[in-house]
Every structure is written in C-alpha cells, then in structure tokens.
C-alpha positions as CSV (number, residue, x, y, z in Angstrom):
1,X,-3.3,11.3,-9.2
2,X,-3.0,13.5,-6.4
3,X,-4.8,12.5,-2.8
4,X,-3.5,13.7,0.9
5,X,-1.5,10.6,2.9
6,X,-3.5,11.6,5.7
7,X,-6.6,10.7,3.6
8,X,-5.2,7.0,2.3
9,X,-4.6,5.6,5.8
10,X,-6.8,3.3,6.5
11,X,-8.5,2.9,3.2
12,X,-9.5,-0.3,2.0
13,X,-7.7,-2.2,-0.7
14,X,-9.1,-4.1,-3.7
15,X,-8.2,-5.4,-6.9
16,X,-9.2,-4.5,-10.1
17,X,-11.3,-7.8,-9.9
18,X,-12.9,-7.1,-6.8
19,X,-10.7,-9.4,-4.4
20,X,-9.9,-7.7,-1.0
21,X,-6.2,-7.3,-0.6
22,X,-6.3,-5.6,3.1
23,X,-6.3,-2.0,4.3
24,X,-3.3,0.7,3.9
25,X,-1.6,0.8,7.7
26,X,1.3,2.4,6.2
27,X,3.6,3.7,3.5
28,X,7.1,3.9,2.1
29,X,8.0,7.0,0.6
30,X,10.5,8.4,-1.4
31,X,11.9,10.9,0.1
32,X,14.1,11.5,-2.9
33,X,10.8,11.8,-5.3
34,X,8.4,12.7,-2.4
35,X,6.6,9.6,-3.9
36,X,5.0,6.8,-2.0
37,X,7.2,3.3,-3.4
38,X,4.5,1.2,-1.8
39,X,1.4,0.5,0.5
40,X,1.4,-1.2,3.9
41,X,-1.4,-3.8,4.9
42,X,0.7,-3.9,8.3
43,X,2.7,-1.3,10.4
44,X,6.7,-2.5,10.4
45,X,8.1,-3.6,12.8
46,X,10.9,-3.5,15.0
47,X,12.4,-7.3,14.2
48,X,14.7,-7.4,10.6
49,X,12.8,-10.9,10.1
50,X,9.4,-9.7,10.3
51,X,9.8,-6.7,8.3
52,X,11.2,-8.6,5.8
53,X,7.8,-10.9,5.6
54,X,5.9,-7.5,5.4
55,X,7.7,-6.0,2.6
56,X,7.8,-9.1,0.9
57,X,3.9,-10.6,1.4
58,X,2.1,-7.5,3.1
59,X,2.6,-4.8,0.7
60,X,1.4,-3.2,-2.8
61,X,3.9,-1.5,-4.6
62,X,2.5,1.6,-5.7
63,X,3.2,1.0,-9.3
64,X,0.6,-1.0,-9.5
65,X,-2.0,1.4,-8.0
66,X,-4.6,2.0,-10.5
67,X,-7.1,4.7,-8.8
68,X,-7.5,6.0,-4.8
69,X,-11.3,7.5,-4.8
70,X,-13.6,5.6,-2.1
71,X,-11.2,3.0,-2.0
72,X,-7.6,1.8,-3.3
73,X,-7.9,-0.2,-7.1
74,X,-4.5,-2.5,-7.6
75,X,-3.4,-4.2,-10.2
76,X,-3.9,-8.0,-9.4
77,X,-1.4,-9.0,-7.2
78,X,0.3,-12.6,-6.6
C-alpha cells in the first residue's frame, strides 16, 4: 500500500466493524525503514506523562492497518 503522509492527515479512522476510532493528527515513523510504526489520534506533546497516555491509548499501530482509500480500516483495536 502506497498513499502520500500529506494525504493521511486528518483522515478518519474506523474499524473493520464500522466503530470510529478517531482521526490521524500524527505519525511515528521509522526513519530507519521510512515506514510509519503507528497512527496518531492526538498531536504529542511536550510532558513525558502525557505522551506516554497517547502512545499507550491514543494510537493505532500501523500493523494493524488494513486499507487507507476514503478513510483509514484497522484491525479491531482494544
């Protein structure tokens, strides 16, 4: 699957059963790969704490992307 960053931001997220996880705010990438390791449902911040929560209960991991067309189709998640 191959789709522009600049196209993905902003792009609604939904499971594979319908549910709406959020929108993609941001990503982590690879730099190593120059593969994105997960979706964003919130920018991160500057406080250790809180971007801990984000990673942790705000994000997709991209593994689990299943198609970006119109939207973004995940894997259930939780």
């Amino acid at each position: 699957m191959s789709v522009r960053l600049s196209k993905m931001y902003g792009m609604e997220i939904f499971t594979d059963s319908g549910k709406y996880v959020g929108s993609a705010q941001d990503f982590i990438i690879d730099l190593e790969s120059g593969e994105i390791s997960r979706f964003l449902l919130e920018p991160l911040s500057s406080s250790k704490e809180r971007t801990k929560e984000v990673l942790k209960e705000k994000s997709v991991l991209y593994k689990n992307v299943k198609s970006v067309e119109d939207v973004i189709v995940v894997t259930k998640t939780k």
